[in-house]
PyMOL CGO cylinders between C-alpha atoms (Angstrom):
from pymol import cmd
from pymol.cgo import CYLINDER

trace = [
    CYLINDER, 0.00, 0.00, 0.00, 1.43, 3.20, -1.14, 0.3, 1, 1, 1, 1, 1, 1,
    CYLINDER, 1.43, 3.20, -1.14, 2.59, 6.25, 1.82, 0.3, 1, 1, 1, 1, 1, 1,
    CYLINDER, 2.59, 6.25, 1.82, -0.25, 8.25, 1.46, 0.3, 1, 1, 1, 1, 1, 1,
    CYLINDER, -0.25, 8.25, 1.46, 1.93, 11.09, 3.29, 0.3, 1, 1, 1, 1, 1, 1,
    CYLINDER, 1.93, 11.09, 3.29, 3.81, 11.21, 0.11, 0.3, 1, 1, 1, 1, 1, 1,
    CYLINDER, 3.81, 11.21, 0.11, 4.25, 13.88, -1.88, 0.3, 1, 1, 1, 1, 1, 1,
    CYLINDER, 4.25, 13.88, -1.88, 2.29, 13.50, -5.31, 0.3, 1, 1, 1, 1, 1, 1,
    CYLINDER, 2.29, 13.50, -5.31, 3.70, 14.74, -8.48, 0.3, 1, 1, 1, 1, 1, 1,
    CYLINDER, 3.70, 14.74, -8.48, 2.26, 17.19, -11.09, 0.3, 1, 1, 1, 1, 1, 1,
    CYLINDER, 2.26, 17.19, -11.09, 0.76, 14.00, -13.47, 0.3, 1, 1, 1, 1, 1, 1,
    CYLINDER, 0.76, 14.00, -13.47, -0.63, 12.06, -10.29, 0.3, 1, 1, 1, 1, 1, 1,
    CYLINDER, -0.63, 12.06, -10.29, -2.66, 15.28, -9.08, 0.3, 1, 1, 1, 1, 1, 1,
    CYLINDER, -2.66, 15.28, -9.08, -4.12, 16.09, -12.38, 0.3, 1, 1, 1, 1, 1, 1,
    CYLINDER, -4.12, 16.09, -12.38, -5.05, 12.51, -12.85, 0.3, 1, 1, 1, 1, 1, 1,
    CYLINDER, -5.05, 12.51, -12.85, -6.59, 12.90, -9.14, 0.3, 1, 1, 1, 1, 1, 1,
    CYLINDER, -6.59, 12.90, -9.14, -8.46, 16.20, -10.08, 0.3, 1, 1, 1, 1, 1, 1,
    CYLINDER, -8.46, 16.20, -10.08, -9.94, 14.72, -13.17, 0.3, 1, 1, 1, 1, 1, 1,
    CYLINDER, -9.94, 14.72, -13.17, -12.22, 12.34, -10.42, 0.3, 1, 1, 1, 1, 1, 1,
    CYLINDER, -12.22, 12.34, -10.42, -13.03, 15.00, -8.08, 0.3, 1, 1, 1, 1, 1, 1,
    CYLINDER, -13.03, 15.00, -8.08, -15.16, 17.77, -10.44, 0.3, 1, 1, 1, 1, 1, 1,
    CYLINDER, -15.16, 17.77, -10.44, -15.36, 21.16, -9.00, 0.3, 1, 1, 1, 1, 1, 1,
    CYLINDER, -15.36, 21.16, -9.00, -11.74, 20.59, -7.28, 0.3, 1, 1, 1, 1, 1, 1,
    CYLINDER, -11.74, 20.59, -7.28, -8.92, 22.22, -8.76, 0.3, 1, 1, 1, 1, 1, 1,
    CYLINDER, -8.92, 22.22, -8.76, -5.43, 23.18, -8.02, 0.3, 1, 1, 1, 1, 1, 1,
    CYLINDER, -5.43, 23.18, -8.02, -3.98, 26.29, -6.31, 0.3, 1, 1, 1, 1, 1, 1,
    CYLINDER, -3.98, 26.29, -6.31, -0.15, 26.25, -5.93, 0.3, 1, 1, 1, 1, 1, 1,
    CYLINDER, -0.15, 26.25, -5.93, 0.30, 23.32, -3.44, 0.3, 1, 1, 1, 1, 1, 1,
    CYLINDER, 0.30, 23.32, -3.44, -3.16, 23.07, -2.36, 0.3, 1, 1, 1, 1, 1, 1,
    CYLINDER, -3.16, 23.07, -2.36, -6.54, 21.26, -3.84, 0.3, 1, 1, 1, 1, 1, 1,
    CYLINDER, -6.54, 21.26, -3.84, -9.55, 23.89, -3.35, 0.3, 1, 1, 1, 1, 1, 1,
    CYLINDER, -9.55, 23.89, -3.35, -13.30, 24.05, -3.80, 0.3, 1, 1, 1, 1, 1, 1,
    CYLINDER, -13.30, 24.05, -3.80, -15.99, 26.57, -3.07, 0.3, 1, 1, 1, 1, 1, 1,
    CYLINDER, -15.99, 26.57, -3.07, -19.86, 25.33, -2.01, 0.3, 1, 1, 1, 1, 1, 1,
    CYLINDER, -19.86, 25.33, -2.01, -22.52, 27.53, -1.73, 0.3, 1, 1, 1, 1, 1, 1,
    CYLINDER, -22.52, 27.53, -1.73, -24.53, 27.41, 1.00, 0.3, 1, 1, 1, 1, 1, 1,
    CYLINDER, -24.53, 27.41, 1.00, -26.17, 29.51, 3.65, 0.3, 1, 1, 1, 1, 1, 1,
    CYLINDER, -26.17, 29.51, 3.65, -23.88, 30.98, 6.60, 0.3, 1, 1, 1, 1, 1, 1,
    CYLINDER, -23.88, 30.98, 6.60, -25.53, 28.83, 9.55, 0.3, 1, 1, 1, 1, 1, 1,
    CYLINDER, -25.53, 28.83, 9.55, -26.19, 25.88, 7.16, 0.3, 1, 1, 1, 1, 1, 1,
    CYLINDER, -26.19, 25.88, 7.16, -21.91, 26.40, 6.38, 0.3, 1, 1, 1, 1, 1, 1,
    CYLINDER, -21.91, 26.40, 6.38, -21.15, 26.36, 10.61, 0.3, 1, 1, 1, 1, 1, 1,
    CYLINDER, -21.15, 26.36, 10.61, -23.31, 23.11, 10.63, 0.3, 1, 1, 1, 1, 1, 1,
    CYLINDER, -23.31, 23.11, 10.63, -21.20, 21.71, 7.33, 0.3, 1, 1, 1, 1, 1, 1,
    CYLINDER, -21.20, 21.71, 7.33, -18.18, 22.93, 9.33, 0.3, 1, 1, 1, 1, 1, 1,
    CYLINDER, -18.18, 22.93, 9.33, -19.03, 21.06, 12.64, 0.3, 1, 1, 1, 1, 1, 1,
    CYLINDER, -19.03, 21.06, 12.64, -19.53, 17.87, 10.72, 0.3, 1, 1, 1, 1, 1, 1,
    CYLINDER, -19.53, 17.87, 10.72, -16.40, 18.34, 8.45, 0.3, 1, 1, 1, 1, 1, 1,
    CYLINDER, -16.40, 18.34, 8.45, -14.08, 18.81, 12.05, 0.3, 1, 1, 1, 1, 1, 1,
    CYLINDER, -14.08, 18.81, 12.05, -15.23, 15.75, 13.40, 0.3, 1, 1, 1, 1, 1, 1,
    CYLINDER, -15.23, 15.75, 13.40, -14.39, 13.81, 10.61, 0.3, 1, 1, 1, 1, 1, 1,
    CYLINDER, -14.39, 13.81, 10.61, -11.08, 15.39, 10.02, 0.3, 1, 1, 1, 1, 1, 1,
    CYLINDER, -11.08, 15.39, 10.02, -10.30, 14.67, 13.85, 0.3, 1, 1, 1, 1, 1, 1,
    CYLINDER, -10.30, 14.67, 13.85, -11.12, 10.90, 13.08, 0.3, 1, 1, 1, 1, 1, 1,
    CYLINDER, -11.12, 10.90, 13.08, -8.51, 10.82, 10.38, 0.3, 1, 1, 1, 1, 1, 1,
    CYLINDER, -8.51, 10.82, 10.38, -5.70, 13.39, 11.26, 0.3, 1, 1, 1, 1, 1, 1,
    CYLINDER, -5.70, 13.39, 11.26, -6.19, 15.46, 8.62, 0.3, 1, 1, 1, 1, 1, 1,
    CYLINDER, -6.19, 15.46, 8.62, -7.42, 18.83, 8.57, 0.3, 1, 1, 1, 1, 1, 1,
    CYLINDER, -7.42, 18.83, 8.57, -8.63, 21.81, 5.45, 0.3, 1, 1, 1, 1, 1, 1,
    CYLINDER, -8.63, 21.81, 5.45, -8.47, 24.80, 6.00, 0.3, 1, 1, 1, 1, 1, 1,
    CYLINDER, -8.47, 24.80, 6.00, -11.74, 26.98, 5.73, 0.3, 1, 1, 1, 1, 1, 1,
    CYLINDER, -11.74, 26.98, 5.73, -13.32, 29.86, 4.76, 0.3, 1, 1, 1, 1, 1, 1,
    CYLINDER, -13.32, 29.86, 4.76, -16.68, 30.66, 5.10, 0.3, 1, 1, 1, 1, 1, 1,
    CYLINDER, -16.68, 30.66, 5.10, -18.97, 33.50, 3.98, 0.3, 1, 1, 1, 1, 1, 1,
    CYLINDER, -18.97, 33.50, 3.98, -22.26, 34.50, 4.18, 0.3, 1, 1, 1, 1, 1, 1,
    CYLINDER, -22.26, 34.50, 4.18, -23.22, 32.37, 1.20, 0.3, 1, 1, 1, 1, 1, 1,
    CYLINDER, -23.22, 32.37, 1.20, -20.04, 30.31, 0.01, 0.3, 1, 1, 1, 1, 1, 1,
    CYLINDER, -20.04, 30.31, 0.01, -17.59, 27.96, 1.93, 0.3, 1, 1, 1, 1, 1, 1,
    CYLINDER, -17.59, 27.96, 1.93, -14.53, 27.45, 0.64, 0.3, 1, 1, 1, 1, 1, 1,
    CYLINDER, -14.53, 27.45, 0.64, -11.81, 24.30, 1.55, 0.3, 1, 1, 1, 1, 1, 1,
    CYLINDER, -11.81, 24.30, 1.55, -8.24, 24.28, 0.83, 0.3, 1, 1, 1, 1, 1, 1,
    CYLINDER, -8.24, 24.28, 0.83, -6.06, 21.09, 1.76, 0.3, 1, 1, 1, 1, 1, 1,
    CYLINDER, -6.06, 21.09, 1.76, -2.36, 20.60, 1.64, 0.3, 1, 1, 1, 1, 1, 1,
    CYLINDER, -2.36, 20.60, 1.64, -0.58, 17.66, 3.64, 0.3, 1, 1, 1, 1, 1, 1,
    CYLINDER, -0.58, 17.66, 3.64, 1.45, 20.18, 6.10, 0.3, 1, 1, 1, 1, 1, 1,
    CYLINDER, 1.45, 20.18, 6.10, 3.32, 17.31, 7.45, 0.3, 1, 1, 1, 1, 1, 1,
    CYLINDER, 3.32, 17.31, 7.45, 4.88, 16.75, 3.89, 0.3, 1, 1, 1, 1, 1, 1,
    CYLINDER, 4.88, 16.75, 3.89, 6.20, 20.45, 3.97, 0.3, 1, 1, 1, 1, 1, 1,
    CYLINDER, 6.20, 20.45, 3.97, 2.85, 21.58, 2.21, 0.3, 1, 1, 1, 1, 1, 1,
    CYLINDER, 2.85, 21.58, 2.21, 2.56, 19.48, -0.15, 0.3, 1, 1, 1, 1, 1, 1,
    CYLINDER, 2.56, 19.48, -0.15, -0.21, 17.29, -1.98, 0.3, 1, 1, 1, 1, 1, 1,
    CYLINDER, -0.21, 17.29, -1.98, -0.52, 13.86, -1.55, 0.3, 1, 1, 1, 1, 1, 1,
    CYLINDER, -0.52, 13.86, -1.55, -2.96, 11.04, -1.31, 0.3, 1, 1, 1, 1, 1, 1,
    CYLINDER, -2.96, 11.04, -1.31, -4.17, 12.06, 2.18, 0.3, 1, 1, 1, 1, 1, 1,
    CYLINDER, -4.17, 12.06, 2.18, -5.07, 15.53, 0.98, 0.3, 1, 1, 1, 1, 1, 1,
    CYLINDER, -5.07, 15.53, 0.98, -7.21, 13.41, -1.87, 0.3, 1, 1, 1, 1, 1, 1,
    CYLINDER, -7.21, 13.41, -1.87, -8.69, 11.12, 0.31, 0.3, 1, 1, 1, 1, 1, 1,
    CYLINDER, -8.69, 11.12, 0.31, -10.21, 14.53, 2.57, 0.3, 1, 1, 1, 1, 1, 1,
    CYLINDER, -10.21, 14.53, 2.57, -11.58, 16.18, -0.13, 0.3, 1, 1, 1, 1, 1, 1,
    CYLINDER, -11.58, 16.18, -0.13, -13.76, 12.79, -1.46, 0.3, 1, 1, 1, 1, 1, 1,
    CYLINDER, -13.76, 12.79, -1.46, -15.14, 12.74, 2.33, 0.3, 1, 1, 1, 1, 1, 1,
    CYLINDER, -15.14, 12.74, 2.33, -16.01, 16.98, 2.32, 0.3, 1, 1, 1, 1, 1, 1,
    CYLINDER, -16.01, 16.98, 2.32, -17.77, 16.09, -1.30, 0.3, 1, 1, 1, 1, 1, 1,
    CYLINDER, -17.77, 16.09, -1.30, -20.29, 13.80, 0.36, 0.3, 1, 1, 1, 1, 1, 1,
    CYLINDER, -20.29, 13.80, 0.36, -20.55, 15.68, 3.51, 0.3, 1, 1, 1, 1, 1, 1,
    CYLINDER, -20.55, 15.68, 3.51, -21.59, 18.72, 1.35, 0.3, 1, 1, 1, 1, 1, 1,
    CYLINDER, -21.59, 18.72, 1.35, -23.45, 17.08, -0.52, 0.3, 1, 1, 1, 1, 1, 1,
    CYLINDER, -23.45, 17.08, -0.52, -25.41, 15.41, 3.09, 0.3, 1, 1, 1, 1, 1, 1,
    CYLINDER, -25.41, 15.41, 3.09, -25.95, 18.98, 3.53, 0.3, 1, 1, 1, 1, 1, 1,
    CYLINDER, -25.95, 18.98, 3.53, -27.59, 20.69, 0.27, 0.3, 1, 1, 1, 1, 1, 1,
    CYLINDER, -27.59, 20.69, 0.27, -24.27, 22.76, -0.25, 0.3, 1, 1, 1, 1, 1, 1,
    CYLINDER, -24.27, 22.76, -0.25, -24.90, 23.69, -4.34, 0.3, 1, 1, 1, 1, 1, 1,
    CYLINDER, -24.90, 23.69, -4.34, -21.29, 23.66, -6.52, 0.3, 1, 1, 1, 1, 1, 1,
    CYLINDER, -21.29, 23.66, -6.52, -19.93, 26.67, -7.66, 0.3, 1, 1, 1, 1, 1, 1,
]
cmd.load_cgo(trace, "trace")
């Protein structure tokens, strides 16, 4: 089983993008951008943190009145992306999706 701590190359995260729509790349972090409501984003937020506690692995977020944006980057791999980073952003796509978030 591959080190999913690894840092992936330029081919291996465009490859990864190309099964995540609405993801893309900025510098050395995957990002994507939901809309939903402010209170409905806090509740999205809550359920996101307790998942990323279960796994180690955390986005970073930003939420405003009507969007909420993730980035991820593996921090631990000098902020890089790898797998792990990958692996996060498949479990905020269902999450948001368990909570009527609409794609941007």
């Amino acid at each position: 089983m591959a080190d999913v701590s690894l840092p992936l190359n330029d081919d291996e995260i465009e490859a990864r993008l190309r099964d995540l729509p609405g993801w893309s790349r900025t510098g050395q972090e995957i990002t994507r951008t939901f809309g939903i409501r402010y209170h409905g984003g806090v509740a999205l937020i809550v359920h996101v943190a307790d998942i990323e506690r279960l796994i180690g692995h955390h986005a970073d977020i930003d939420l405003r009145w009507d969007t909420i944006r993730f980035g991820i980057t593996t921090h631990d791999a000098g902020h890089q992306i790898t797998e792990a980073d990958f692996d996060l952003a498949r479990r905020i796509d269902d999450i948001a999706r368990a909570h009527g978030t609409k794609p941007l």
